[in-house]
One Martini backbone bead per residue (centre of mass of N, CA, C, O) as a GRO file, in nm:
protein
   77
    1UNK     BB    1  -1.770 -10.097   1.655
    2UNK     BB    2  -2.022 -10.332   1.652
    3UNK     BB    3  -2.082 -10.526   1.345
    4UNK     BB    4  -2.431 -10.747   1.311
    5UNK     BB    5  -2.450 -11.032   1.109
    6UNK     BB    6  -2.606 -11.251   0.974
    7UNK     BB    7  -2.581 -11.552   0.851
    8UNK     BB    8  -2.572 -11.668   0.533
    9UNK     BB    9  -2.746 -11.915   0.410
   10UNK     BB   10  -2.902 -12.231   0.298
   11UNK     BB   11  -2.920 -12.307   0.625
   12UNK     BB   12  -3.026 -12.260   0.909
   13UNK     BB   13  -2.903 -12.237   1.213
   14UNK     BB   14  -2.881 -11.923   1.452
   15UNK     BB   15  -2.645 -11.781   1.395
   16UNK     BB   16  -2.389 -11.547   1.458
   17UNK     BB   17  -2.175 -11.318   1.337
   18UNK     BB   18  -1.903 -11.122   1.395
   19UNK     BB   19  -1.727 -10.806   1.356
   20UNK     BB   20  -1.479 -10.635   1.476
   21UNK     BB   21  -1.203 -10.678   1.230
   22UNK     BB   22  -1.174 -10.657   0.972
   23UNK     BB   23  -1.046 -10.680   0.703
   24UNK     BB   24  -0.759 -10.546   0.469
   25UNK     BB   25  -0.692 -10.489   0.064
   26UNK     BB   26  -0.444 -10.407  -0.113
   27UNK     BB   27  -0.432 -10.394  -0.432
   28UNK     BB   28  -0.131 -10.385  -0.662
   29UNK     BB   29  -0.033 -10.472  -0.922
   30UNK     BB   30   0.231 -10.632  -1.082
   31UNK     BB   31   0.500 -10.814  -1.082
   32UNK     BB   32   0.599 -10.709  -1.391
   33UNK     BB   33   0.675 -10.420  -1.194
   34UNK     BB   34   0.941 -10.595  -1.056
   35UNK     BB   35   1.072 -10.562  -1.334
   36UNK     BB   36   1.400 -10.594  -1.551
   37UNK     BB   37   1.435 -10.747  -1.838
   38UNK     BB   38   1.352 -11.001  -1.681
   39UNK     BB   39   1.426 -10.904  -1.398
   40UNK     BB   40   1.460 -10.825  -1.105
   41UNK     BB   41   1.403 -10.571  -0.872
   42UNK     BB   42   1.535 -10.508  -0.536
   43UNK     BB   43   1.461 -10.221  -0.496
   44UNK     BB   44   1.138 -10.275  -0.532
   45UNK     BB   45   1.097 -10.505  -0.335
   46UNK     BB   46   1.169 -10.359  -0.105
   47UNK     BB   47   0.978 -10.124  -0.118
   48UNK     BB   48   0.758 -10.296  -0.084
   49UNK     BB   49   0.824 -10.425   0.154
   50UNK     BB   50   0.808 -10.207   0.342
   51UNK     BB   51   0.532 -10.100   0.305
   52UNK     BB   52   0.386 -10.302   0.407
   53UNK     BB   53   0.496 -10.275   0.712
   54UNK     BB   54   0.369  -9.958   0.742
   55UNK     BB   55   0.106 -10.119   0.726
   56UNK     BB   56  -0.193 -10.201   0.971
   57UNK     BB   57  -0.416 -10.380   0.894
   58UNK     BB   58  -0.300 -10.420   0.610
   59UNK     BB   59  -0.316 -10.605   0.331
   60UNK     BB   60  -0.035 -10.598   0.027
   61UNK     BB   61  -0.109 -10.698  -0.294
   62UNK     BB   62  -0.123 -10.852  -0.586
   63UNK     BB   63  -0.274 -10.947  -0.857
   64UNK     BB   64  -0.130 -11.243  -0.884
   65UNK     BB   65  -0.165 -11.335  -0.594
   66UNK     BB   66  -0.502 -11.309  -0.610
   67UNK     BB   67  -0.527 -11.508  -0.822
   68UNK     BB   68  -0.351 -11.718  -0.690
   69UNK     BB   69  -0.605 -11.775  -0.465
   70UNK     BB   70  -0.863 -11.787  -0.643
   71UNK     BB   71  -0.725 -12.093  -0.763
   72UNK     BB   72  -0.719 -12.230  -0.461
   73UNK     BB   73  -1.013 -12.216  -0.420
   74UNK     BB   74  -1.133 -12.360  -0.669
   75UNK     BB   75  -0.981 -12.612  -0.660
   76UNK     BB   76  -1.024 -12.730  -0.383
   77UNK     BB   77  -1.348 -12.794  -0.435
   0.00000   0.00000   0.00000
């Protein structure tokens, strides 16, 4: 299914944009939950690193990188 709407700007262009694929976001805890008394957890970041590969067409990010692009974009502009 094709969902097709106007860009929506503050000058008209008269151009439309569609989108085929929406993009996908899991975001889901914090860097802090992968580490054991202030050092990483193999084990865990292992976990997440796999669970993401199983995931199609869904990126799976924590809190902390969605922050951290947040001021990326922020910052940039």
């Amino acid at each position: 299914m094709k969902a097709s709407r106007p860009l929506r700007t503050r000058r008209r262009t008269h151009r439309e944009i569609s989108t085929v694929r929406p993009r996908q976001v899991l975001v889901i805890g914090s860097l802090s939950e992968f580490s054991d008394r202030g050092s990483a957890n193999p084990e865990k970041i292992t976990s997440l690193e796999q669970y993401r590969r199983s995931i199609q067409d869904v990126e799976v990010i924590t809190f902390d990188k969605l922050y951290k692009r947040a001021c990326f974009i922020v910052e940039d502009r």
